[in-house]
PQR file with spaces between the fields and no chain letter, atoms N, CA, C, O and H, PARSE charges and radii, in Angstrom:
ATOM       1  N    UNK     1      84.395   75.639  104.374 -0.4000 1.5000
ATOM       2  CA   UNK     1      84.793   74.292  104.752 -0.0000 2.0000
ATOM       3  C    UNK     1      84.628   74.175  106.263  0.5500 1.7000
ATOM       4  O    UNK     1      84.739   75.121  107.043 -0.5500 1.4000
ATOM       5  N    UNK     2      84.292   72.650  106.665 -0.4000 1.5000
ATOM       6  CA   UNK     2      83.679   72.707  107.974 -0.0000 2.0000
ATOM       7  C    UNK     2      84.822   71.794  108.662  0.5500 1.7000
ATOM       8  O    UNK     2      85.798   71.707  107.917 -0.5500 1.4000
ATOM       9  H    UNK     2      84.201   71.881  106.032  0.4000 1.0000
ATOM      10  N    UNK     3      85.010   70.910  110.184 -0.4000 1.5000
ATOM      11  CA   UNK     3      85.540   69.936  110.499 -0.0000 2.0000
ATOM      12  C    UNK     3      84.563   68.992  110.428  0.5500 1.7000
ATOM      13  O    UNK     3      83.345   69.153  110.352 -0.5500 1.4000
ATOM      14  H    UNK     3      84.217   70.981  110.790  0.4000 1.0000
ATOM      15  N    UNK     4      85.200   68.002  110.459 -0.4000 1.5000
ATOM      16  CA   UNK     4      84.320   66.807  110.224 -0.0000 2.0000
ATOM      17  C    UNK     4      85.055   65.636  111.046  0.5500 1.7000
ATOM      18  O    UNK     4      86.178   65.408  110.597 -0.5500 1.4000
ATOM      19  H    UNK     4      86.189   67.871  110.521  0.4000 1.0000
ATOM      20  N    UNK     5      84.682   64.835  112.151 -0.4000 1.5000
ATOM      21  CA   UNK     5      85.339   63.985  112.998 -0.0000 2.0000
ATOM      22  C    UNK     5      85.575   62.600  112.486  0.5500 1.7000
ATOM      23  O    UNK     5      84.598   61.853  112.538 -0.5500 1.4000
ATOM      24  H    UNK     5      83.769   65.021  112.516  0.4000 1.0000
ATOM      25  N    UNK     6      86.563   62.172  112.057 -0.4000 1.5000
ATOM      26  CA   UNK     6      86.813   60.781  111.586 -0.0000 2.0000
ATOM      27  C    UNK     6      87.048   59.793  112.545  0.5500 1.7000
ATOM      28  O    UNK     6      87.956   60.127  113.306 -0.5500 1.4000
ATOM      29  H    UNK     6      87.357   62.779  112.015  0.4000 1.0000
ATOM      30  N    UNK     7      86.442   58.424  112.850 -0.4000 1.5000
ATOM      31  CA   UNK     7      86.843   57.347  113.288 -0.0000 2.0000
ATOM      32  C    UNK     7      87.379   56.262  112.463  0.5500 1.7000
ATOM      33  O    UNK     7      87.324   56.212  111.234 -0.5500 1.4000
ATOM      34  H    UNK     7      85.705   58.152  112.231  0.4000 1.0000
ATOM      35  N    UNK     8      87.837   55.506  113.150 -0.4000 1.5000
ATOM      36  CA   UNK     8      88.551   54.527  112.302 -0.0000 2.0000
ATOM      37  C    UNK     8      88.625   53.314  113.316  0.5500 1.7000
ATOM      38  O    UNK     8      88.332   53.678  114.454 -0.5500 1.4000
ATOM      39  H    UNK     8      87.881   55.547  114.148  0.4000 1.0000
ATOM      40  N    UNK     9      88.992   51.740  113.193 -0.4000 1.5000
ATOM      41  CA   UNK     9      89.973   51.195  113.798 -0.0000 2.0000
ATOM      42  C    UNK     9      91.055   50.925  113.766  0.5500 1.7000
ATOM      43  O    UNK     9      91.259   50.375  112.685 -0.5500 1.4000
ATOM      44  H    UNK     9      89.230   51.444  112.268  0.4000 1.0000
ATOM      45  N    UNK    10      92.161   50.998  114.483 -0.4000 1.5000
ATOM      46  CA   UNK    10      93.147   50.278  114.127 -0.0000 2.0000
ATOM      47  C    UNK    10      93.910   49.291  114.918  0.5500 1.7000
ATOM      48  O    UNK    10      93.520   49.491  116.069 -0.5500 1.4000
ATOM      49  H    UNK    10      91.995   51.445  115.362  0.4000 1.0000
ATOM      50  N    UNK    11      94.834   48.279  114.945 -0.4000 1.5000
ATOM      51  CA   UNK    11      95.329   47.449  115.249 -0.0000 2.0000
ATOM      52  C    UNK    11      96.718   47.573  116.613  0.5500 1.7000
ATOM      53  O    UNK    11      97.907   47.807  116.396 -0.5500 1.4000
ATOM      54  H    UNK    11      95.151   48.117  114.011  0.4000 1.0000
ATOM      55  N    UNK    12      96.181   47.375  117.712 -0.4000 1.5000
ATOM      56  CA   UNK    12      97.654   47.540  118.350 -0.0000 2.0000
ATOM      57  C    UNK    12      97.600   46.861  119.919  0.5500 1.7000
ATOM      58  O    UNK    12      96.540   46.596  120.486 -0.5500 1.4000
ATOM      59  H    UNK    12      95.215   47.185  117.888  0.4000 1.0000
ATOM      60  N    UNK    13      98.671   46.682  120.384 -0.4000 1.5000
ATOM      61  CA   UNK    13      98.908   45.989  121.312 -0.0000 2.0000
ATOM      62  C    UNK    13      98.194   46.351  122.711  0.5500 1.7000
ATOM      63  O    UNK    13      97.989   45.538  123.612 -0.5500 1.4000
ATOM      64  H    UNK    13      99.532   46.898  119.924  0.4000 1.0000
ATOM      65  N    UNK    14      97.819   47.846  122.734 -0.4000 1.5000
ATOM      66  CA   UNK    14      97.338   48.100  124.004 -0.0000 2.0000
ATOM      67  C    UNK    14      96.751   49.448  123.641  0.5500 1.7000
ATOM      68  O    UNK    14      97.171   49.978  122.613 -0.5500 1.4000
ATOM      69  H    UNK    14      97.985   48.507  122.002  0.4000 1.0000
ATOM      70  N    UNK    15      95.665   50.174  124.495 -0.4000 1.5000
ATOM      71  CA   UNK    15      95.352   51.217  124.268 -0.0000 2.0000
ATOM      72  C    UNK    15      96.036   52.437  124.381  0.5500 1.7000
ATOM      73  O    UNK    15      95.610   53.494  123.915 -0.5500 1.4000
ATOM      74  H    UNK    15      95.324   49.743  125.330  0.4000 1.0000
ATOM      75  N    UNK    16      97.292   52.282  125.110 -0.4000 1.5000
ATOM      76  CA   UNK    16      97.591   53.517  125.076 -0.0000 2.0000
ATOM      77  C    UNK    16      98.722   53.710  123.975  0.5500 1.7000
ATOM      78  O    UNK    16      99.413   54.707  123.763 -0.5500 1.4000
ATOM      79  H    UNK    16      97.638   51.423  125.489  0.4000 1.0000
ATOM      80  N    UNK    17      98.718   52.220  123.199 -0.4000 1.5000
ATOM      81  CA   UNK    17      99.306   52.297  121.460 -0.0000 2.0000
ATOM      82  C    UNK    17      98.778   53.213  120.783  0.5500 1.7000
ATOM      83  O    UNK    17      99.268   54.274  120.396 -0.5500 1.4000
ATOM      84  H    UNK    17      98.157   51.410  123.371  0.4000 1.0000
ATOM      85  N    UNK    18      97.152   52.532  120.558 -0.4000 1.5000
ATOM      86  CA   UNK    18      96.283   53.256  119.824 -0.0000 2.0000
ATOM      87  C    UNK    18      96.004   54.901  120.476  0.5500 1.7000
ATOM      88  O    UNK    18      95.571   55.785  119.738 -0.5500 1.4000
ATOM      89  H    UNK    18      96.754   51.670  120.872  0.4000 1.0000
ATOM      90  N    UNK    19      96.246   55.094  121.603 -0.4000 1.5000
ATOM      91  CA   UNK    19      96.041   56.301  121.813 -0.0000 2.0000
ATOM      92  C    UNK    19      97.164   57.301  121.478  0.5500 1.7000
ATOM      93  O    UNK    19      96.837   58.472  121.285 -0.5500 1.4000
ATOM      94  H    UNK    19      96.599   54.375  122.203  0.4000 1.0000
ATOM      95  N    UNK    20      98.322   56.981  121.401 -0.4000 1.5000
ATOM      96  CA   UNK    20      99.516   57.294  120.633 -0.0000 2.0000
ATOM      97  C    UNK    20      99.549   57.778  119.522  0.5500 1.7000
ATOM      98  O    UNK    20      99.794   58.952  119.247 -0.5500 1.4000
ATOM      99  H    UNK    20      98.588   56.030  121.558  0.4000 1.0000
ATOM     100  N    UNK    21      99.261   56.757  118.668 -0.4000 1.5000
ATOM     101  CA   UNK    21      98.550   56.988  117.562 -0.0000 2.0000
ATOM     102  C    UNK    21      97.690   58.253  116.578  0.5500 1.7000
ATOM     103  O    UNK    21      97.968   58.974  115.620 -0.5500 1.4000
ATOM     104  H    UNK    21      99.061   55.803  118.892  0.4000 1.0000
ATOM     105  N    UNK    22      96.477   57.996  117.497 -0.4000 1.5000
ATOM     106  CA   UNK    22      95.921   58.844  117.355 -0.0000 2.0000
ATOM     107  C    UNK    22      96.085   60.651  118.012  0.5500 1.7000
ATOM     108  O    UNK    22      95.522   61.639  117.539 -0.5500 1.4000
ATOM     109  H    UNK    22      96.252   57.410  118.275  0.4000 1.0000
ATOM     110  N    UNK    23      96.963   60.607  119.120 -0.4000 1.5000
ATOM     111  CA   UNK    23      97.520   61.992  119.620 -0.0000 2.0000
ATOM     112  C    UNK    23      98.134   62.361  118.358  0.5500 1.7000
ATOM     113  O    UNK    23      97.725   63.303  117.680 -0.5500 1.4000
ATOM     114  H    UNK    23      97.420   59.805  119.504  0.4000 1.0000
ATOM     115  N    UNK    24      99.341   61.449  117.967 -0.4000 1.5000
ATOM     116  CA   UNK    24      99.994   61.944  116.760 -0.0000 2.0000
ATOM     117  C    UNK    24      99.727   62.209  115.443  0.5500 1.7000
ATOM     118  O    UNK    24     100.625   62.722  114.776 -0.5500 1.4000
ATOM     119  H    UNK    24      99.673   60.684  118.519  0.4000 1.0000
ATOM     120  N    UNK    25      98.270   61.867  114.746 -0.4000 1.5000
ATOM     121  CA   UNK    25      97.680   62.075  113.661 -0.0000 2.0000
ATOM     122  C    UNK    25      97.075   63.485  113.976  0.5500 1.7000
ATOM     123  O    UNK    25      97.151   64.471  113.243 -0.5500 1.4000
ATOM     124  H    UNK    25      97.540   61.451  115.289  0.4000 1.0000
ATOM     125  N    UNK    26      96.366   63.394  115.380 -0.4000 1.5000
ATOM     126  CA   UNK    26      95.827   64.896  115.719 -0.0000 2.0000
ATOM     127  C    UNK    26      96.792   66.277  115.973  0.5500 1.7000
ATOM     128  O    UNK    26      96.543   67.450  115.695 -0.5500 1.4000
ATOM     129  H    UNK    26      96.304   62.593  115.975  0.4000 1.0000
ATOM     130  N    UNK    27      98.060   65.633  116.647 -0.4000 1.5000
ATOM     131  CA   UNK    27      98.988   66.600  116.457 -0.0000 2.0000
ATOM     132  C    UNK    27      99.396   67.521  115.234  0.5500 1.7000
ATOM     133  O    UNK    27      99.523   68.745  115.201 -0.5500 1.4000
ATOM     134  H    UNK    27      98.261   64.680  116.872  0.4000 1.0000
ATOM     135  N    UNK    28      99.603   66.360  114.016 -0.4000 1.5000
ATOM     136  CA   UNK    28      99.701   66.608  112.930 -0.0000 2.0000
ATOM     137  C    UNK    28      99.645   67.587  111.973  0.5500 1.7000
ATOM     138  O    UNK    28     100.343   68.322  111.274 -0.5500 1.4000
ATOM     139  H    UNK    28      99.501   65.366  114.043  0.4000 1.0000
ATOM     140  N    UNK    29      97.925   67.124  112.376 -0.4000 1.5000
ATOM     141  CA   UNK    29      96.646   68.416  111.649 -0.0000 2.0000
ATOM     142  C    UNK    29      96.822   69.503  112.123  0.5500 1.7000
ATOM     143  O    UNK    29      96.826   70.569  111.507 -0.5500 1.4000
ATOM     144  H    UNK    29      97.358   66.527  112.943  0.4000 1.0000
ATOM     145  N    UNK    30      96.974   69.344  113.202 -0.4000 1.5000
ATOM     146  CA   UNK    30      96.997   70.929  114.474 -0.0000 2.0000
ATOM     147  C    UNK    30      97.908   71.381  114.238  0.5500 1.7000
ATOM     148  O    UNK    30      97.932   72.561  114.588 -0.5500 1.4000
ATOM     149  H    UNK    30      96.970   68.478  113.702  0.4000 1.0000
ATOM     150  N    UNK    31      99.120   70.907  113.596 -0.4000 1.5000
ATOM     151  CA   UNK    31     100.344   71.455  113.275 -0.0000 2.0000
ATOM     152  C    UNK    31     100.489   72.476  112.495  0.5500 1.7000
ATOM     153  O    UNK    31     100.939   73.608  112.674 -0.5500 1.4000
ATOM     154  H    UNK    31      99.100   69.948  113.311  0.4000 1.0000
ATOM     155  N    UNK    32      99.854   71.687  111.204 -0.4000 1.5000
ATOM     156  CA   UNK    32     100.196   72.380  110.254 -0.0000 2.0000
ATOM     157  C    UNK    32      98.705   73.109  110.080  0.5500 1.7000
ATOM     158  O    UNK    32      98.841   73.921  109.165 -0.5500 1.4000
ATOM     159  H    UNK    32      99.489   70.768  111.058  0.4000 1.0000
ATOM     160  N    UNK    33      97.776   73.137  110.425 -0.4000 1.5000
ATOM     161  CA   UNK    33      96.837   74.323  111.085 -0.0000 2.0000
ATOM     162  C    UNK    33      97.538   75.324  111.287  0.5500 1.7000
ATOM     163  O    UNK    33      97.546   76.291  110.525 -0.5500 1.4000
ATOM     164  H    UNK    33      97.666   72.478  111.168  0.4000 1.0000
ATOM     165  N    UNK    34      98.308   75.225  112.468 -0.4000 1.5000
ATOM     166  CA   UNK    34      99.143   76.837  112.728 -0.0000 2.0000
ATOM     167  C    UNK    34      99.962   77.149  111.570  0.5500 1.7000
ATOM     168  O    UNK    34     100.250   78.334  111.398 -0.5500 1.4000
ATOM     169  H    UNK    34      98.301   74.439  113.087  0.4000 1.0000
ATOM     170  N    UNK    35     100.434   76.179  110.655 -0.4000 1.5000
ATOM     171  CA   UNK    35     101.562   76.942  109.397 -0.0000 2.0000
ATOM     172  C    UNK    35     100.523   77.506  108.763  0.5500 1.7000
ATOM     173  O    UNK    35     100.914   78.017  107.714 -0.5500 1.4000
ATOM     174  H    UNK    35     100.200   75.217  110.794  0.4000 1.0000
ATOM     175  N    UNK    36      99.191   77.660  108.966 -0.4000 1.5000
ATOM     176  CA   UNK    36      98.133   77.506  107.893 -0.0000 2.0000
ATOM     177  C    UNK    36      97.747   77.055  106.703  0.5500 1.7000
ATOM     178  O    UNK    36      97.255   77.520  105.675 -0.5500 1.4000
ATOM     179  H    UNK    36      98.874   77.245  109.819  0.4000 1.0000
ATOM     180  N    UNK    37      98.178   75.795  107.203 -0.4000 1.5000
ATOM     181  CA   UNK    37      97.831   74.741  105.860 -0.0000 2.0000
ATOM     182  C    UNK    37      97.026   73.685  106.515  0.5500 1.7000
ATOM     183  O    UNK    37      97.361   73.046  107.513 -0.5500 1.4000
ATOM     184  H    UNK    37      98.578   75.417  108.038  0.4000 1.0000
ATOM     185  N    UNK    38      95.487   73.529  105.573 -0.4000 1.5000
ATOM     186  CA   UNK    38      94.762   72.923  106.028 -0.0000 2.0000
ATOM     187  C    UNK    38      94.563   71.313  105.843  0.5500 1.7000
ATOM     188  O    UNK    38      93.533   71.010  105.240 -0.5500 1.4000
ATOM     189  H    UNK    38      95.215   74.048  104.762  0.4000 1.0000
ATOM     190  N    UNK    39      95.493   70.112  106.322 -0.4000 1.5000
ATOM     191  CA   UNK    39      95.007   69.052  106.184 -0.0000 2.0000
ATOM     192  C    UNK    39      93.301   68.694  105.661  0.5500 1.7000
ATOM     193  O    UNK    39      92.636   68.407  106.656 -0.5500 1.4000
ATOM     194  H    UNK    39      96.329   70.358  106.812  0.4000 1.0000
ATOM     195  N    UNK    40      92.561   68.654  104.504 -0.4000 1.5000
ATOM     196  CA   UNK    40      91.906   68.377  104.416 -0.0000 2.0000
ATOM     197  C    UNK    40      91.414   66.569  104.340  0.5500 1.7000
ATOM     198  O    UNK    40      92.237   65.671  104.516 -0.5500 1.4000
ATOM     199  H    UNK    40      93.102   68.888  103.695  0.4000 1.0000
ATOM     200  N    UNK    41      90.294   66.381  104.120 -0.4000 1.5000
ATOM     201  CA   UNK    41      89.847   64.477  104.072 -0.0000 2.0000
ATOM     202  C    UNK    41      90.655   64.632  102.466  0.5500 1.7000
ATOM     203  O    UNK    41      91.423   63.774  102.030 -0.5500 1.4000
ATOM     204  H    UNK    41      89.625   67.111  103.977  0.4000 1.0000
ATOM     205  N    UNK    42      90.362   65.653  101.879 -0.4000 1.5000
ATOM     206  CA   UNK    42      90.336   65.071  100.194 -0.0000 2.0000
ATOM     207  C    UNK    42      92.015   65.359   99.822  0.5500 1.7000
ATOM     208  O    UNK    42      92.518   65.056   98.740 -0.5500 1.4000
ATOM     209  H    UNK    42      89.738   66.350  102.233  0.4000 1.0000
ATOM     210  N    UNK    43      92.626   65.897  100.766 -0.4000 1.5000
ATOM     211  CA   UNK    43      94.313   65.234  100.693 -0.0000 2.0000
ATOM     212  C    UNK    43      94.847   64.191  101.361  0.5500 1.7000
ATOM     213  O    UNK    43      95.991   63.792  101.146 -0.5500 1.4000
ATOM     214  H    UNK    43      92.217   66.143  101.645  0.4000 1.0000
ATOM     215  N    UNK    44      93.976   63.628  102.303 -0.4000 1.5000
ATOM     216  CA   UNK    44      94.412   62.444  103.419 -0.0000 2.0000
ATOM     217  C    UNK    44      94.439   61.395  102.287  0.5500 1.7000
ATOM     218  O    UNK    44      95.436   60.735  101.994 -0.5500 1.4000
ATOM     219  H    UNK    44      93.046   63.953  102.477  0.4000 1.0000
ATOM     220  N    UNK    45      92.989   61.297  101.558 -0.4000 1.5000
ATOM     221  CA   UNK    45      92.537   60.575  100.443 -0.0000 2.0000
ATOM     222  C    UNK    45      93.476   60.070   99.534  0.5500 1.7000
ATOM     223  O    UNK    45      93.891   58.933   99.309 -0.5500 1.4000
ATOM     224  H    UNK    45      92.179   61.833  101.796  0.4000 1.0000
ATOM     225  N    UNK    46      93.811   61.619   98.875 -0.4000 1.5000
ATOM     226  CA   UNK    46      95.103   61.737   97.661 -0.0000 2.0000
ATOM     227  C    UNK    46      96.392   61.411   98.488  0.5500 1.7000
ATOM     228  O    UNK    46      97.426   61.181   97.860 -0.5500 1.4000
ATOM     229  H    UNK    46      93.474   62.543   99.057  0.4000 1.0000
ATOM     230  N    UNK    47      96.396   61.384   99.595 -0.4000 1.5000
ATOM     231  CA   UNK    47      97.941   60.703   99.980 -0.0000 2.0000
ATOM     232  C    UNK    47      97.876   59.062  100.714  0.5500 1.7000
ATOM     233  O    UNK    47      98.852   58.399  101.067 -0.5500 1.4000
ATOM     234  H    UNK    47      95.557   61.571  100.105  0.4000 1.0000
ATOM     235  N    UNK    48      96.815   58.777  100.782 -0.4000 1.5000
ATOM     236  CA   UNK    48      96.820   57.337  101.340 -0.0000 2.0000
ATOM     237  C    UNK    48      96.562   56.461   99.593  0.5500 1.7000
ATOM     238  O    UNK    48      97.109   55.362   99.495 -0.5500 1.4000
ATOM     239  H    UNK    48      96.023   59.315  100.495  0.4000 1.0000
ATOM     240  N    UNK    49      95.864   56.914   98.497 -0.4000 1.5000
ATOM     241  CA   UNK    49      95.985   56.430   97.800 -0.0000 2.0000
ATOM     242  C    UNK    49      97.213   56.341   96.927  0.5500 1.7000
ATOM     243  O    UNK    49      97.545   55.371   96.244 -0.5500 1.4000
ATOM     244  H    UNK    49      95.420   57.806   98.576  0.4000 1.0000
ATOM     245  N    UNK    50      97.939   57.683   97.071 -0.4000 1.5000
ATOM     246  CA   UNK    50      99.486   57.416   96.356 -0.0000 2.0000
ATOM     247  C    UNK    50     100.298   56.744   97.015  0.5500 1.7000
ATOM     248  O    UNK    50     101.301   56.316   96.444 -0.5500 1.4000
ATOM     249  H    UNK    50      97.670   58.470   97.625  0.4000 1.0000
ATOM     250  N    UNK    51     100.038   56.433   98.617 -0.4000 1.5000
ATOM     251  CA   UNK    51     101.306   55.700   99.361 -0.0000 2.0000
ATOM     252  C    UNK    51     101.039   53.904   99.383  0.5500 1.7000
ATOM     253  O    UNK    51     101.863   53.007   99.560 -0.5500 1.4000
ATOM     254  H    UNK    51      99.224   56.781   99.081  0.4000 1.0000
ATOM     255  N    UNK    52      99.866   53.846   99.182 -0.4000 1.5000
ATOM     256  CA   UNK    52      99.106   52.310   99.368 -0.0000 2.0000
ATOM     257  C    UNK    52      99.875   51.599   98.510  0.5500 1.7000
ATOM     258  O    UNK    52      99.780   50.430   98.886 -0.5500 1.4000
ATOM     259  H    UNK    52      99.196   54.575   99.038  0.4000 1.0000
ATOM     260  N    UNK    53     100.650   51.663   97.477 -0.4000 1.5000
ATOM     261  CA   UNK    53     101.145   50.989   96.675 -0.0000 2.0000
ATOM     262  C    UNK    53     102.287   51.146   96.994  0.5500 1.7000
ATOM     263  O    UNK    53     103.010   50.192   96.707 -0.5500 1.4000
ATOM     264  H    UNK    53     100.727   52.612   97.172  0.4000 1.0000
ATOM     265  N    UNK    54     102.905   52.232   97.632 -0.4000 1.5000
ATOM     266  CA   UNK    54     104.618   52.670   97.906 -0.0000 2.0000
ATOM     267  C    UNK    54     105.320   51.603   98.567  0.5500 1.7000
ATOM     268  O    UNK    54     105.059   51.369   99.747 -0.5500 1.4000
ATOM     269  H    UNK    54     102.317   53.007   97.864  0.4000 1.0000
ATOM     270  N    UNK    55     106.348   50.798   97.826 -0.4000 1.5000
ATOM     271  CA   UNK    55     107.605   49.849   98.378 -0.0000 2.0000
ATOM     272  C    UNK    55     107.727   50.244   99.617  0.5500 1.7000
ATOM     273  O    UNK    55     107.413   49.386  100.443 -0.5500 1.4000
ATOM     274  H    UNK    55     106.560   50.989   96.867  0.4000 1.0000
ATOM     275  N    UNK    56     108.229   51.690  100.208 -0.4000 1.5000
ATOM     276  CA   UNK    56     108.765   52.063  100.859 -0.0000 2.0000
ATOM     277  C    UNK    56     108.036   51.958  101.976  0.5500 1.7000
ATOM     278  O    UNK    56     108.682   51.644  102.976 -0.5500 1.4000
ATOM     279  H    UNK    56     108.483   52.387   99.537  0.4000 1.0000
ATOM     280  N    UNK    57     106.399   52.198  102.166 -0.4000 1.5000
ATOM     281  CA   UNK    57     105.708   52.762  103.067 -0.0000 2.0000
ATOM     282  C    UNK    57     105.008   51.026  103.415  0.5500 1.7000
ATOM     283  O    UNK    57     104.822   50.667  104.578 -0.5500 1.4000
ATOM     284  H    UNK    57     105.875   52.454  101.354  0.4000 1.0000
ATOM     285  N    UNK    58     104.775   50.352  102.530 -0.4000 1.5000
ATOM     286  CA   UNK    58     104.698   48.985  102.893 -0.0000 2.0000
ATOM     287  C    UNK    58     105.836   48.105  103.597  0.5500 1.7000
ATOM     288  O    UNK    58     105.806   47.306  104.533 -0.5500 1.4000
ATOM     289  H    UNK    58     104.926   50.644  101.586  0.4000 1.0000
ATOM     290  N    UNK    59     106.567   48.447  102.996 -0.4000 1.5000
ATOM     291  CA   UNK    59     107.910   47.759  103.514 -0.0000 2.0000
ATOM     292  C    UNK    59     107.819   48.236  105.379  0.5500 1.7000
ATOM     293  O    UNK    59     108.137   47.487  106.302 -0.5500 1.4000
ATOM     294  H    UNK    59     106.592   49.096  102.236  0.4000 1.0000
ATOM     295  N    UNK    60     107.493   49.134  105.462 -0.4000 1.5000
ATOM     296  CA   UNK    60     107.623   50.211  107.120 -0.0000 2.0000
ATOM     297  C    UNK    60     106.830   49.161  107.776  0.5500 1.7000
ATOM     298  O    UNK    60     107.101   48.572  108.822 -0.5500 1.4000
ATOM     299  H    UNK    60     107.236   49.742  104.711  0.4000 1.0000
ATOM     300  N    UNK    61     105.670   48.994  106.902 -0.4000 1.5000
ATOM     301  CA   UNK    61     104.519   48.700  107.766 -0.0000 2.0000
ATOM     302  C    UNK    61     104.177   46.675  107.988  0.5500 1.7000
ATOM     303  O    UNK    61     103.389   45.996  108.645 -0.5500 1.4000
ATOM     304  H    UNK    61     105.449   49.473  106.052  0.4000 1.0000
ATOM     305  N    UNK    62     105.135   46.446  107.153 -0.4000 1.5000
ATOM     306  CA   UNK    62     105.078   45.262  107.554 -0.0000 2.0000
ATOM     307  C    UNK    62     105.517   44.311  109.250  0.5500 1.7000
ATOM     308  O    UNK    62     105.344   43.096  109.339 -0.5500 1.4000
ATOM     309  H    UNK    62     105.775   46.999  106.619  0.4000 1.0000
């Protein structure tokens, strides 16, 4: 398995929102890298598709 660099856009008031943001998604990965557990795309996948419907996680994001 290789890295693979994802872009995206997303929505926010100023850049150093979005740069926030994105420190903290990269933190993330890097995190749990050291527990040695590998954030892969094909669990980001399986967890954005189980949360997309979640009351809870919509409700946050409204």
């Amino acid at each position: 398995m290789k890295g693979f660099e994802i872009r995206f856009n997303v929505y926010a008031e100023t850049q150093e929102e979005a740069d926030r943001a994105s420190h903290a998604l990269r933190s993330f990965v890097d995190g749990k890298a050291r527990q040695g557990v590998a954030v892969t795309a094909d669990k980001i996948f399986r967890a954005v598709e189980r949360w997309k419907d979640s009351y809870m996680v919509n409700n946050y994001l409204k």
